[in-house]
ZAZAFI-830923 format. One record per atom (N, C-alpha, C, O): residue in three letters; x negated, y, z. Coordinates in steps of 0.001 Angstrom, whole numbers, plus 524288, in hexadecimal, padded with zeros to 5 digits. Atoms other than C-alpha are relative to their C-alpha. Layout:
N
alaXYZ
...
END
This chain:
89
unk7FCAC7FB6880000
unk800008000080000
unk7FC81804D480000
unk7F9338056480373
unk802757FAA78012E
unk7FA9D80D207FB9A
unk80084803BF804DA
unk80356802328086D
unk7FD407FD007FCE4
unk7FB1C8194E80420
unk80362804617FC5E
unk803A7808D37FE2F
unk7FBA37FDA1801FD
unk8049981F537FB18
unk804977FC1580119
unk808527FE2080357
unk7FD18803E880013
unk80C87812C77FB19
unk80264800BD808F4
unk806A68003580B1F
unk80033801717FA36
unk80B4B812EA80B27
unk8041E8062C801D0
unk8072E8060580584
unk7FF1C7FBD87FEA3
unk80F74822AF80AA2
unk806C97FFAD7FCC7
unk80A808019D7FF23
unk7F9998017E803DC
unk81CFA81FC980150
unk802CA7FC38803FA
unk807717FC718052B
unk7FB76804557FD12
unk8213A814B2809C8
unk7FF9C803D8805CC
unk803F7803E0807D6
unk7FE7B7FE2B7FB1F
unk81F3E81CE4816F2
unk80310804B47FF41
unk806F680589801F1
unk7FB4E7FB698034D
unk82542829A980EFE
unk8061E7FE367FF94
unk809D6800E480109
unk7FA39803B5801C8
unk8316281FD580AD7
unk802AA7FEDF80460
unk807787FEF08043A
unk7FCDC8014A7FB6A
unk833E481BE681985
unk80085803CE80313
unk8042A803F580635
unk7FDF37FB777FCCF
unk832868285B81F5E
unk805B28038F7FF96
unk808E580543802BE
unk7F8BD7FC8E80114
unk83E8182F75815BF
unk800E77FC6B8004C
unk7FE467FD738042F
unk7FC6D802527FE4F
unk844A9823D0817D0
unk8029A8003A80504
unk8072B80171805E9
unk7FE4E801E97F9A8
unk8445D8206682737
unk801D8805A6800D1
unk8065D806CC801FC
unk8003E7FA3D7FCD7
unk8423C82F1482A81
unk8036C803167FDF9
unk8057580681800AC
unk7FE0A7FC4D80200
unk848A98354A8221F
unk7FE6D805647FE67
unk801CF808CE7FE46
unk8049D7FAC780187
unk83D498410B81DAD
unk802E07FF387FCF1
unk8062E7FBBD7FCA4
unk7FF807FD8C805BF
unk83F468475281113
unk7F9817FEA77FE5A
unk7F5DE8005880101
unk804E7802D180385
unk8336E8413E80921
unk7FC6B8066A8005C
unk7F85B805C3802D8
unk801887F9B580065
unk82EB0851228080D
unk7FDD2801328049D
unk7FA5C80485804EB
unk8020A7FE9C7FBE3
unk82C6F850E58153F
unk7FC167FD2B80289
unk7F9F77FEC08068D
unk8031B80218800C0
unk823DE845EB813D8
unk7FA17801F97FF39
unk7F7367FE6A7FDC1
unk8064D7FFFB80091
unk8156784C5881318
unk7FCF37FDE280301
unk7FE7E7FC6D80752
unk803B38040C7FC52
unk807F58454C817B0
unk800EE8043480595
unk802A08025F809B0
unk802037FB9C7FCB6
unk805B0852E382011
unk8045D7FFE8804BB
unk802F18003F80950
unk7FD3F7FFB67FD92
unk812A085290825AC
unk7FEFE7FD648063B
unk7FC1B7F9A0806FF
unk7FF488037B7FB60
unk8151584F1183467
unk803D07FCA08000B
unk8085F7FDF27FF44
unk7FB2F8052580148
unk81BCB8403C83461
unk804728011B803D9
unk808FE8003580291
unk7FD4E800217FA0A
unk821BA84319842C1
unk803F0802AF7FE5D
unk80865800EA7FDF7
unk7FAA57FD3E800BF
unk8291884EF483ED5
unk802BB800847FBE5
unk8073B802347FBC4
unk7FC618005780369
unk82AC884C8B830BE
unk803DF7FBB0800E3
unk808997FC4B8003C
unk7FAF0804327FE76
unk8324B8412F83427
unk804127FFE480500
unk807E17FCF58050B
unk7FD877FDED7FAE9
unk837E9845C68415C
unk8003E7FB3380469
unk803527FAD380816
unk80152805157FD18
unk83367838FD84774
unk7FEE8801C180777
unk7FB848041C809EE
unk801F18017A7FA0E
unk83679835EA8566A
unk7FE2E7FC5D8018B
unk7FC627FA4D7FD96
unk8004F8043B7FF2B
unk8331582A8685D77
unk803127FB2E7FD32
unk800DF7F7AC7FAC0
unk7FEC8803F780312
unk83B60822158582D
unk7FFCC7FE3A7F951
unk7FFDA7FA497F690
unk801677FEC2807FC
unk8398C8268984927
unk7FB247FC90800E7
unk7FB247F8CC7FDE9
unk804878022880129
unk82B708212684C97
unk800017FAD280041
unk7FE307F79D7FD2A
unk7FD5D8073780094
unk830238143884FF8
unk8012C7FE7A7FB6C
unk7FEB27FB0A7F925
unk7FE92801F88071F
unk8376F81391841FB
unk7FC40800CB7FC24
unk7FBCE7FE8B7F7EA
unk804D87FF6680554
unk82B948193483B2A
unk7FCCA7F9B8802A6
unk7FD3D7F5828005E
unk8047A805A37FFE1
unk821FE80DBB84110
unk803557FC698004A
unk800B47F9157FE05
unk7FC018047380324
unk82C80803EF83F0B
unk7FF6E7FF217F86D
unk7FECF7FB7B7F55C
unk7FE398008D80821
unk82E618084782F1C
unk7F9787FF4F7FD99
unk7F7B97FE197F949
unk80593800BE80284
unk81FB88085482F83
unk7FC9A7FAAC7FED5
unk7F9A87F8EB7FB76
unk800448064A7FF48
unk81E567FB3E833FE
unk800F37FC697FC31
unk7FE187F9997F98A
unk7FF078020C80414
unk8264A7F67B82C75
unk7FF558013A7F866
unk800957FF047F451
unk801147FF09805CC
unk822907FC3482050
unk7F92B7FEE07FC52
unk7F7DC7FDD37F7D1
unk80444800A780007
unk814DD7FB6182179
unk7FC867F9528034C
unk7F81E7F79B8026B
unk801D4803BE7FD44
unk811E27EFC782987
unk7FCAA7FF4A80306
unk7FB4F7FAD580436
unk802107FFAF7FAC4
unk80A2E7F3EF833ED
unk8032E802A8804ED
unk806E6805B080542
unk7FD557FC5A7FA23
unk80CC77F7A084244
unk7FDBB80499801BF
unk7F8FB8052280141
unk803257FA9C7FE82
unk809EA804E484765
unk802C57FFB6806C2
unk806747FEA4809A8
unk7FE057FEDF7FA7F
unk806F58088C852A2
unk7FFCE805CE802AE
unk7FCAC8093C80171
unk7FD6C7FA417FE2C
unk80CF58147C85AB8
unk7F9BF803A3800D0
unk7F9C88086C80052
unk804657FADB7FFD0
unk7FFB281BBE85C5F
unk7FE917FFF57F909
unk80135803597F6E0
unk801107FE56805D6
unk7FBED81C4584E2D
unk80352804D27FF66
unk80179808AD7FD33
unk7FE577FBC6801FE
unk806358254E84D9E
unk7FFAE8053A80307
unk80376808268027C
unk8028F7FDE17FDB5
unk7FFA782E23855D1
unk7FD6C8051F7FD2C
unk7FD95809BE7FE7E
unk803167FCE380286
unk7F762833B584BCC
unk803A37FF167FAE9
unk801117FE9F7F6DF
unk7FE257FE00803AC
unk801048348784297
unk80466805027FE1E
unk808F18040A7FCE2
unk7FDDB7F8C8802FC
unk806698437183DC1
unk802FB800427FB7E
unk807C58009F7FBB7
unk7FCA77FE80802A5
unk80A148450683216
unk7FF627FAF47FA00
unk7FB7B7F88E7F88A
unk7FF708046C80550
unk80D4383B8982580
unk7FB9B7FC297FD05
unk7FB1F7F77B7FC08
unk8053A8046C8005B
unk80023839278212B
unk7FDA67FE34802E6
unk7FA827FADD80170
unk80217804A07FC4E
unk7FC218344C82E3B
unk803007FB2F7FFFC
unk800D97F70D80129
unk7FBD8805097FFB8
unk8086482AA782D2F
unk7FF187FD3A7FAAD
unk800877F8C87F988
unk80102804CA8070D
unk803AB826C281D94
unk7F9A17FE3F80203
unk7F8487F9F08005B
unk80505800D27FFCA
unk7F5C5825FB821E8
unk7FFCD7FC3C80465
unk7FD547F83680378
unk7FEDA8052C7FBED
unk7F93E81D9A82FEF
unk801F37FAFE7FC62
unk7FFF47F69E7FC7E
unk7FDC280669800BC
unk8021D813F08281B
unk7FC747FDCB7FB04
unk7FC5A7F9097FA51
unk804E18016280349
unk7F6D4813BB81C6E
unk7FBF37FC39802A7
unk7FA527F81E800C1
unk802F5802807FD76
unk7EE6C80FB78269E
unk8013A7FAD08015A
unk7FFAD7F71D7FEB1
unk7FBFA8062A7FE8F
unk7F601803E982CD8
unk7FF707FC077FA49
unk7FD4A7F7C37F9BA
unk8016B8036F80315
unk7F75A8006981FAA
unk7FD787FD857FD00
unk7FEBB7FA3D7F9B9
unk8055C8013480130
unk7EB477FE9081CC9
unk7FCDD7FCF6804C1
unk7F8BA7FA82804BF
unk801FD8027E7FB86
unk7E85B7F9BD8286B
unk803857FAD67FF58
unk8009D7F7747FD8D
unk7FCF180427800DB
unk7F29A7EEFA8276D
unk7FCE27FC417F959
unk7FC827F77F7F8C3
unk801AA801EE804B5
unk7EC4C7ED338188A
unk7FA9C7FCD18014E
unk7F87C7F9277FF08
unk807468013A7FEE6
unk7DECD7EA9281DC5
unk800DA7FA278034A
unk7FDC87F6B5801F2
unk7FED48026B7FD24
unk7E4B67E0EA82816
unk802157F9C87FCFE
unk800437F5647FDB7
unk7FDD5802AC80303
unk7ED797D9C681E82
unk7FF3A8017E7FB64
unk801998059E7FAB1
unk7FDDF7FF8680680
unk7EC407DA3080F2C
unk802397FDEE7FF07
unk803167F9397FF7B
unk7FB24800B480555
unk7F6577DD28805BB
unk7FDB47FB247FE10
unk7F91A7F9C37FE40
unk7FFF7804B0804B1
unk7F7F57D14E7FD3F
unk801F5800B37FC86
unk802067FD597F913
END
């Protein structure tokens, strides 16, 4: 999976689950308040992440994450990290 490929599928579940306007989507943006995420929003994001991606995250990672491209560049990571662990077939 590309990191364009990785940035379309987390773009696709955000206006979906969240309901953003795609526009409001930039890397620069802040994820917290563009998405208006409380506690429990974060629960459904590392749930849809889980399952979409196939790794587990864990609650401090998101620590250091701000704004969009820390959230494409965290789940890049994982999945690359998951790639290195297991290869695609």
């Amino acid at each position: 999976m590309t990191n364009e490929e990785i940035i379309e599928r987390i773009n696709g579940f955000l206006i979906e689950e969240f309901e953003v306007e795609p526009e409001k989507i930039v890397p620069t943006a802040n994820l917290r308040e563009t998405l208006e995420l409380d506690s429990l929003d974060y629960v459904d994001l590392v749930v849809i992440m889980e399952s979409n991606f196939g790794f587990k995250v864990v609650a401090e990672d998101f620590i250091t994450i701000s704004t969009f491209q820390d959230f494409y560049d965290y789940v890049n990571r994982k999945v690359e990290e998951k790639k290195a662990v297991v290869p695609e077939t």
